[in-house]
C-alpha positions in Angstrom: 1.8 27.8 18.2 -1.4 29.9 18.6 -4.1 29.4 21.4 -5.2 26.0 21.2 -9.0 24.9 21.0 -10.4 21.3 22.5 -12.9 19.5 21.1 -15.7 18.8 23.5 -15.9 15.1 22.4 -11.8 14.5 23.5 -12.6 16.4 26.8 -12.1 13.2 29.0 -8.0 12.6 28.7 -7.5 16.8 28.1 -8.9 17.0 31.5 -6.9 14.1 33.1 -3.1 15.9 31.9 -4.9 19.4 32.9 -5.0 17.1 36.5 -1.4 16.2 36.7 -2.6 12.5 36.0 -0.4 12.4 32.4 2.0 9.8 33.8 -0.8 7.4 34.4 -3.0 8.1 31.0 0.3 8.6 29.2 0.7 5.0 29.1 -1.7 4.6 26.6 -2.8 8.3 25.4 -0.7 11.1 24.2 -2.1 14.3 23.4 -1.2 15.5 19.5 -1.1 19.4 18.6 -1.7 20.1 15.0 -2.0 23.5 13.2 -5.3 23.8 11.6 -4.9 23.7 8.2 -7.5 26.3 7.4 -7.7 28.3 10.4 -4.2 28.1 11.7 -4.8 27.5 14.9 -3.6 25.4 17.7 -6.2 22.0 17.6 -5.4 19.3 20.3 -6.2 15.6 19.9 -6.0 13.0 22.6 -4.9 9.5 20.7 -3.8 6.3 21.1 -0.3 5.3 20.4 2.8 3.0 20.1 6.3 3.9 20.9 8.7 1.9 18.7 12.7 2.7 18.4 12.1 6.1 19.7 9.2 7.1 17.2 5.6 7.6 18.1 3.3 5.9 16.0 -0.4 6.1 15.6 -3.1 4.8 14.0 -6.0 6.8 12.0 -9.3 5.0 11.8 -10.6 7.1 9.2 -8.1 7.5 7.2 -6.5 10.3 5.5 -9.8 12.1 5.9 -9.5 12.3 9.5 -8.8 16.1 10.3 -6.1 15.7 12.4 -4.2 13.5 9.4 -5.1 16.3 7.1 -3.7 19.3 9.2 -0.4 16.8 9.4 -0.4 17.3 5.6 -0.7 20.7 5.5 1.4 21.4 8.2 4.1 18.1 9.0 4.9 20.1 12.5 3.6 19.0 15.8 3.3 19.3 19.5 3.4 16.2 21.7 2.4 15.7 25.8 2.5 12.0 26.6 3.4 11.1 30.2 5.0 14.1 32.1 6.9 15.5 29.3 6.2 17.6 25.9 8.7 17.9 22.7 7.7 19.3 19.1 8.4 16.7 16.5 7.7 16.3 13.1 4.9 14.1 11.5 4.6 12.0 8.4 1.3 10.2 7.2 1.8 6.2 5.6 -1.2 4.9 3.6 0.4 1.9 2.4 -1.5 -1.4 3.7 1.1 -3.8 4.2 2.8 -1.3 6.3 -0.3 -0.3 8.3 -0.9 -3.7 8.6 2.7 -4.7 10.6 2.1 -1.7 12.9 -1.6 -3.5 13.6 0.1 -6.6 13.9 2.1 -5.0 16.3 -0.2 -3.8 18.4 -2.7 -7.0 18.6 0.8 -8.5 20.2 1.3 -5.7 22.6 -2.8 -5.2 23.7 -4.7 -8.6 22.2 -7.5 -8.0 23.9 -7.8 -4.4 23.3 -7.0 -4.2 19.6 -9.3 -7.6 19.0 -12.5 -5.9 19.8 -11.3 -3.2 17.7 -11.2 -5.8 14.8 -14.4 -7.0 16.0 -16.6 -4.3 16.3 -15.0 -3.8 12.5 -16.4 -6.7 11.3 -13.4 -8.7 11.7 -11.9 -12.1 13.2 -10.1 -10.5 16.5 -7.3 -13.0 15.5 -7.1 -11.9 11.3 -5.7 -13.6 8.8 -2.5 -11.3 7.3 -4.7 -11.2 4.0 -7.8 -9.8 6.4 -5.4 -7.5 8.2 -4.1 -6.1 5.0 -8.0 -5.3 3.4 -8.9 -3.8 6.7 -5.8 -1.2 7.0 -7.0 -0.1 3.1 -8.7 3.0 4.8 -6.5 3.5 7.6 -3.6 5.6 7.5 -0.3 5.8 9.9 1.0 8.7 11.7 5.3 8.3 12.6 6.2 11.5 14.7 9.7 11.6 15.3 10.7 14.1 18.3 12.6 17.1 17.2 16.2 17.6 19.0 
């Protein structure tokens, strides 16, 4: 991958694994490194994920319109730093509610608290209904990186 350029707004957790502190933030933030689809460089996102049966997953709020999803598209190959270790995987992008919806479901199990506020601050019960759970993953999209070998 070419030389890779942060986004100002994403310094915060960039900074913390520049600082050696990856282990700790790992636990909840990985850092994703996309190809840009138009420029082809090297653009680093800190995000949220979940780690289930050996594949990262992770959730896009915006959809397939967030950049990050779109360079996946153009480009399914990756670079992952979570914790104290990096690997290269490849990426897919699921837009299918029902399916977005059992990884949300997933997640309000794992961090209630966290993801209810999320639903929340959506306009949304923090405990939804599987039918409200299903209308609000209609705009979201899931990311499934699985770690190359």
């Amino acid at each position: 991958m070419k030389k890779t350029i942060y986004r100002k707004s994403k310094i915060g957790p960039i900074t913390a694994y520049k600082l050696g502190l990856g282990q700790l933030i790992g636990r909840v933030v990985l850092l994703l490194t996309t190809t840009g689809r138009k420029t082809g460089l090297a653009r680093t996102t800190p995000l949220q994920y979940e780690l289930i049966d050996g594949i990262y997953h992770i959730g896009a709020v915006f959809g397939a319109k967030t950049d990050w999803v779109r360079n996946i598209q153009a480009n399914p190959q990756v670079h992952v730093r979570v914790k104290n270790q990096e690997f290269d995987g490849i990426a897919a992008v699921f837009t299918d509610p029902e399916e977005i919806a059992d990884f949300i479901q997933y997640r309000i199990s794992k961090h209630p608290r966290m993801i209810g506020v999320i639903m929340k601050m959506d306009g949304f019960s923090s405990k939804p209904s599987r039918e409200e759970l299903v209308e609000y993953c209609r705009s979201l999209a899931l990311v499934r990186i699985t770690p190359q070998v």
